[in-house]
Phi, psi and omega in degrees: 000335195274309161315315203278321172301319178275042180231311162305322167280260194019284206298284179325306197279346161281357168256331164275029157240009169078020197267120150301144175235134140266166204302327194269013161274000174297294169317327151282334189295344174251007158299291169340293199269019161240057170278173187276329168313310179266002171300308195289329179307296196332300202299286189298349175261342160304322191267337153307294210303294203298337164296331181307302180295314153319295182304299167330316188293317215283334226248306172308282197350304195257007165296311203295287178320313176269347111020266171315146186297156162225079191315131135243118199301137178292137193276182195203113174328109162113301181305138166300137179225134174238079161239161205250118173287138167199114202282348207282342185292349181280345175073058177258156199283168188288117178256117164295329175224163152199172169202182187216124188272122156268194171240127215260350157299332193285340181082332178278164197204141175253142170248097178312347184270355171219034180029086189221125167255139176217154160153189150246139193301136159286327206194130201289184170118199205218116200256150157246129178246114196288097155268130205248103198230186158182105159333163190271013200246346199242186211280171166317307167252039173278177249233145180285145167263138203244145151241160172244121189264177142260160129253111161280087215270096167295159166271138166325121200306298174305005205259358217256323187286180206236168170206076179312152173274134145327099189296085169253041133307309219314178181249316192228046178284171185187152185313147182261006146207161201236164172201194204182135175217125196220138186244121202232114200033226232239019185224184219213123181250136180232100190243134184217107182245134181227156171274126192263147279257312159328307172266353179277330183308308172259034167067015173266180229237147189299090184309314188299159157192166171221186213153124201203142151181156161304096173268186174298128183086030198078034201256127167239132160217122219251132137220191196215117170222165201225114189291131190294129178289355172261027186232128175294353195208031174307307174333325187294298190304347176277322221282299179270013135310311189265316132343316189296292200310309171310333173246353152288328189288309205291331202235355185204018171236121184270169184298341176273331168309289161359280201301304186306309173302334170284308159319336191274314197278358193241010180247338178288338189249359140323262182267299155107042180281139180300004162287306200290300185316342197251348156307281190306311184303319162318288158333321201270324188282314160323305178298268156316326179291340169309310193276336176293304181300331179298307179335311169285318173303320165287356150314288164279343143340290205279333162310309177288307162302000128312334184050040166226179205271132174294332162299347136305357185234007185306156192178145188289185174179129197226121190211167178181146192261143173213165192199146159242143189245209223249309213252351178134218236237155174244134164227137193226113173223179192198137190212154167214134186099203166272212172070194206199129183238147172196115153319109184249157166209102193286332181264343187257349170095359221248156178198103121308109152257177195207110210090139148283152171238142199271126163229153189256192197266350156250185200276162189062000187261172217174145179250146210223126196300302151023284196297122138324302191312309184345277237268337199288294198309182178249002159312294166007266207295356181270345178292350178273146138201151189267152183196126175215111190234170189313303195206192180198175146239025170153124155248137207216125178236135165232131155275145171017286174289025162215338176283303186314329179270329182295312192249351168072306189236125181313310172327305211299354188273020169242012208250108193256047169282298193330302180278359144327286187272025131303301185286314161320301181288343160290313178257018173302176190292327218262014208204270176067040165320317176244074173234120186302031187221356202254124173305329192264018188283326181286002179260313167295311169300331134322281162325297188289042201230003181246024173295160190273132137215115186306130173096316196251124185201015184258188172296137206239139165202104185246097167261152178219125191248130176218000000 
């Protein structure tokens, strides 16, 4: 057989070389190609050819490896990270071997027995990782070939805002961040405000406040406002809002009021006649409809003595009177703006709000105690609302910088998967914000107020009475 292949290579190569065989050279030529000499020529230019042909192979194969991309998903400071190296899925040529060298800076680490690169990233920046190979084409012990990958380590995102100090020369600085632990009847108020991340970014000033105390006759009351971030002296203005309602209920509401509003709520839950009802709701609109207005009033106070316009200091104001009676808990509230008041009851599934939040026809926009009209229109009176339940596991007032990111959507504060998972996330390992027994809840609660959301970066105030 060899003869006869080596007889044909002969034949061929001497004609592409210009040699003629006329007929009576045949015989030799087939003498010629079956000495044992051109068998063996022959037999090596086969295994020359087919090395030739290998190595060529062998020579795409890890051109072709290093050519091609080897996607490695970008990692993130802090974040746990995992991938499963796999070239053939990368559509790399078939490899006898690989590995992956990292930089031990990187915080990441490869485990060859189940080709994983894992850990968590230390340090943001851009790693180079030495992929280390040998094609299925080339001998055993050929020499490994290195490709070079990047990995992209991002930096933690909170990691990129700055957290500039608050200009406390101002005439109207106040801490950029504030908290409270308060015993309120037979539940416990824990309230926390921070300044956000937007404004700690330029060294500005918190805007957001609160206010809470215990009145006369087992009475409590909580609020909350959130200073318009385009009002030059909004801070101020939440700051005296929440002041105003609080020392009007401690100072201009008497104990025969009291007694008359107590009288209102237990002959309404009594009898429940549309007299009695029309009663209580007359009062609880007195009242509070006072306190509000006193609020604005002190607004354009402090705007005059300013010599400036009361839209500086505009801000929302979300405040409520509670009590517990014979029959459960009574609340009474009045909101203006944004943000969100609410009755959670965890076990029974239930979520009361309280109040609407004010919107505008773009994003960000808001109605502001500030505002004359508030007190004119007949909106006014939608602003109240009465609630009277057995029990709860959180009564909860927010500004903005918690609804928006927890609740997205205005609907959604009526929705209580949404205050499900609120409450979870309060009371996860990593926080564990609500134990009414712990002196430090209000601290804790405060930390959790620096959760991460893309995008929700203004000032957070969250009270929760439980």
């Amino acid at each position: 057989m060899m003869s006869k292949d080596t007889h044909k290579y002969i034949q061929a190569l001497l004609q592409q070389h210009g040699q003629s065989l006329p007929a009576q050279q045949q015989a030799l030529l087939a003498a010629f190609a079956n000495s044992e000499m051109m068998e063996q020529a022959y037999a090596e230019i086969i295994r020359i050819q087919q090395r030739i042909m290998e190595s060529w192979k062998e020579n795409i194969d890890i051109a072709d490896v290093k050519s091609k991309p080897l996607p490695v998903p970008n990692a993130q400071v802090g974040q746990p990270y995992l991938f499963t190296l796999d070239p053939a899925k990368a559509g790399l040529p078939a490899l006898s071997f690989f590995d992956l060298a990292v930089p031990p800076e990187s915080g990441l680490v490869y485990n060859a027995a189940d080709f994983t690169l894992s850990g968590k990233p230390l340090t943001a920046g851009t790693f180079p990782l030495s992929f280390r190979f040998r094609v299925a084409a080339s001998a055993e012990d050929a020499p490994l070939q290195e490709k070079v990958i990047s990995l992209l380590v991002n930096a933690d995102p909170k990691s990129l805002w700055k957290n500039l100090d608050s200009d406390t020369t101002d005439i109207y600085w106040k801490p950029d961040t504030d908290q409270a632990r308060l015993a309120m009847g037979d539940k416990t108020l824990i309230v926390a405000s921070k300044r956000g991340r937007s404004h700690a970014h330029e060294g500005r000033f918190r805007d957001d406040d609160f206010g809470a105390a215990n009145l006369a006759g087992g009475w409590g009351i909580i609020a909350v406002a959130d200073g318009a971030g385009s009002a030059k002296f909004s801070r101020r203005g939440s700051k005296i809002v929440c002041d105003a309602v609080v020392n009007f209920f401690k100072e201009k509401i008497t104990n025969a009021h009291w007694a008359d509003l107590d009288n209102a709520i237990v002959a309404a839950q009594t009898s429940a006649t549309p007299d009695h009802q029309k009663t209580l709701s007359r009062l609880v609109i007195d009242y509070l409809g006072k306190a509000a207005y006193d609020a604005h009033q002190q607004l354009n106070a402090a705007a005059a003595e300013k010599e400036a316009p009361t839209r500086d200091f505009a801000t929302t104001l979300l405040f409520l009177l509670v009590k517990k009676f014979d029959f459960g808990y009574f609340v009474a509230s009045f909101m203006v703006g944004d943000g969100g008041m609410g009755i959670y009851s965890k076990d029974t599934g239930q979520v009361f709000t309280l109040g609407t939040p004010d919107g505008g026809e773009f994003a960000g926009q808001t109605r502001f105690v500030s505002m004359p009209e508030i007190f004119k229109d007949e909106s006014f009176y939608r602003r109240f609302s009465i609630r009277t339940i057995p029990d709860f596991t959180a009564l909860v007032l927010m500004t903005d910088g918690i609804t928006d990111p927890k609740f997205q959507t205005d609907a959604n504060l009526t929705k209580v998967e949404y205050w499900n998972a609120l409450w979870d996330d309060l009371q996860g390992p990593e926080h564990r914000v609500l134990d009414r027994n712990a002196a430090q809840a209000s601290q804790a609660l405060l930390d959790w107020l620096d959760f991460w959301s893309p995008g929700n970066h203004d000032d957070r105030t969250i009270a929760i009475l439980f």
